[in-house]
Each structure stands twice: as structure tokens, then as C-alpha cells.
N, C-alpha and C positions, 0 to 999 in steps of 0.2 A: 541577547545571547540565545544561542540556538540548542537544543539538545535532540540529537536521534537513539529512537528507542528500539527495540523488536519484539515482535510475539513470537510463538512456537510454530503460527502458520507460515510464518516465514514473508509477514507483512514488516516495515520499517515505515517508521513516521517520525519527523522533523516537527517539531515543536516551536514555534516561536509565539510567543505570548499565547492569546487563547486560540492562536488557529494552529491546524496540524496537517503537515504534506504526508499523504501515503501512496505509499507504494510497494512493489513484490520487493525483495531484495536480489542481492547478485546470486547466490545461492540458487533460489527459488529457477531463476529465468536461466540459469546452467541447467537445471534439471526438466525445467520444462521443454525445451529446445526452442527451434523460431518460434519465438512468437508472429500470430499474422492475422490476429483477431482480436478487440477489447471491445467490452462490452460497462460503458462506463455509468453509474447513477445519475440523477436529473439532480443540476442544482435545485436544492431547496428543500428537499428529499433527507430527512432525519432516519440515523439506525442509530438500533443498541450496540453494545460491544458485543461480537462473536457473530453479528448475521451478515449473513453474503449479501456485499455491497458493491461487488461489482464480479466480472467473470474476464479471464485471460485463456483463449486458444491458441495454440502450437500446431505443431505438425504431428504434435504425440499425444496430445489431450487437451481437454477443458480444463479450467481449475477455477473454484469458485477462489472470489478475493472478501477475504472478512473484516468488518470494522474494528480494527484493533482496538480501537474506544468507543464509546456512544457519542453522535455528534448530529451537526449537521451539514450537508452540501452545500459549502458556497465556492467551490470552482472547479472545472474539472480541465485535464488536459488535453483540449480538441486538437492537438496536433499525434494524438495516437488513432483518429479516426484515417487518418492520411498514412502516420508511419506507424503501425503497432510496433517495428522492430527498435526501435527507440530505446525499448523496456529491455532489450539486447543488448543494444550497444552502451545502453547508460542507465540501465537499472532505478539506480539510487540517487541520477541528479535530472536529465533532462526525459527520464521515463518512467517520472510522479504520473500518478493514476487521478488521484481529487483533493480537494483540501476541505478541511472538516475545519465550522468553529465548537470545538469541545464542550460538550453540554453538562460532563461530569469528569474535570481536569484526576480525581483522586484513583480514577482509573490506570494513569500513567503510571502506579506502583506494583501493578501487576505484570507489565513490559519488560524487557531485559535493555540491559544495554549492550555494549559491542562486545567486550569481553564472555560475557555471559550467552549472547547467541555465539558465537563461533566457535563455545566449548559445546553450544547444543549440534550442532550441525557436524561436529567430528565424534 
């Protein structure tokens, strides 16, 4: 079983056992406009929760992207080297950013879940 979470930076990650898919949510990538540039971490490459772990350009800005938990890199999505619009058109499924395996799962109690970000975002 799968569970997706969200932070207030307007990061989302899928959970399954100890690994975690992140990425911007649909939100985020409305307010960013095209995206058309990712700037993605090196697998193997360990953050804490809250430090910029990756970066997403637009045609309106940079935005840094933060480790919603502390973890480590073991995959990234090499298909936004090619299409960064991905993160456009499919945000939350096929324009995942990297996947972390969870270095301190208790972290996940600080995240929101769905109901909870879409009353932050209104």
C-alpha cells in the first residue's frame, strides 16, 4: 500500500515501504508556469529534511525543490533531462523528480495529507 503526503513547499511524495517518490505537486507547477529546466541530485547523494535537493525553472522563475524528509538518492527521473514539461503535464505521476530511500521514516508525521494541503493552498 501506497500513501502520498505533502509539505507547505508544495513538495508531494508517495511512500511505499521505505522508499519515497517526490515531486512538485499540480499546484506548484500551475504557479510556476513551463517548466523547461530540472536540475535533478546525484544518485547516492543523502539530504536532511528542508535542504534544497533539487531546483525547477520555468519561463517565470527558479524554484528551489526541498527534501520533504531526510533521505537518500537512489533514483532520479532521467526522462525530465529530455522533457522537463512532463512536470506540466503530469505533475504528480509521470513528473516524479527522485526517489529517496527514508533515512528517518518519523519524519512523515510532519507532511500533510490531501485534504489537509488543498485547505493550505485555498
Amino acid at each position: 500500500m501506497s500513501t502520498t503526503l505533502y509539505s507547505p513547499d508544495h513538495e508531494w511524495l508517495k511512500v511505499e515501504g521505505n522508499i519515497a517518490t517526490i515531486g512538485i505537486t499540480d499546484y506548484a507547477q500551475q504557479q510556476l508556469g513551463d517548466i523547461v529546466y530540472v536540475e535533478l541530485p546525484k544518485v547516492g547523494r543523502g539530504f536532511a529534511r528542508a535542504e534544497v535537493a533539487a531546483v525547477v525553472e520555468s519561463v517565470k522563475a527558479a524554484s528551489d525543490i526541498y527534501a520533504p524528509i531526510s533521505g537518500d538518492v537512489v533514483e532520479i527521473n532521467t526522462a525530465l533531462n529530455e522533457q522537463p514539461a512532463l512536470i506540466n503535464s503530469d505533475a504528480e505521476g509521470q513528473g516524479w523528480l527522485f526517489r529517496f530511500k527514508m533515512t528517518d521514516p518519523r519524519e512523515l508525521g510532519a507532511l500533510m495529507d490531501a485534504a489537509a494541503y488543498e485547505a493550505h493552498t485555498t
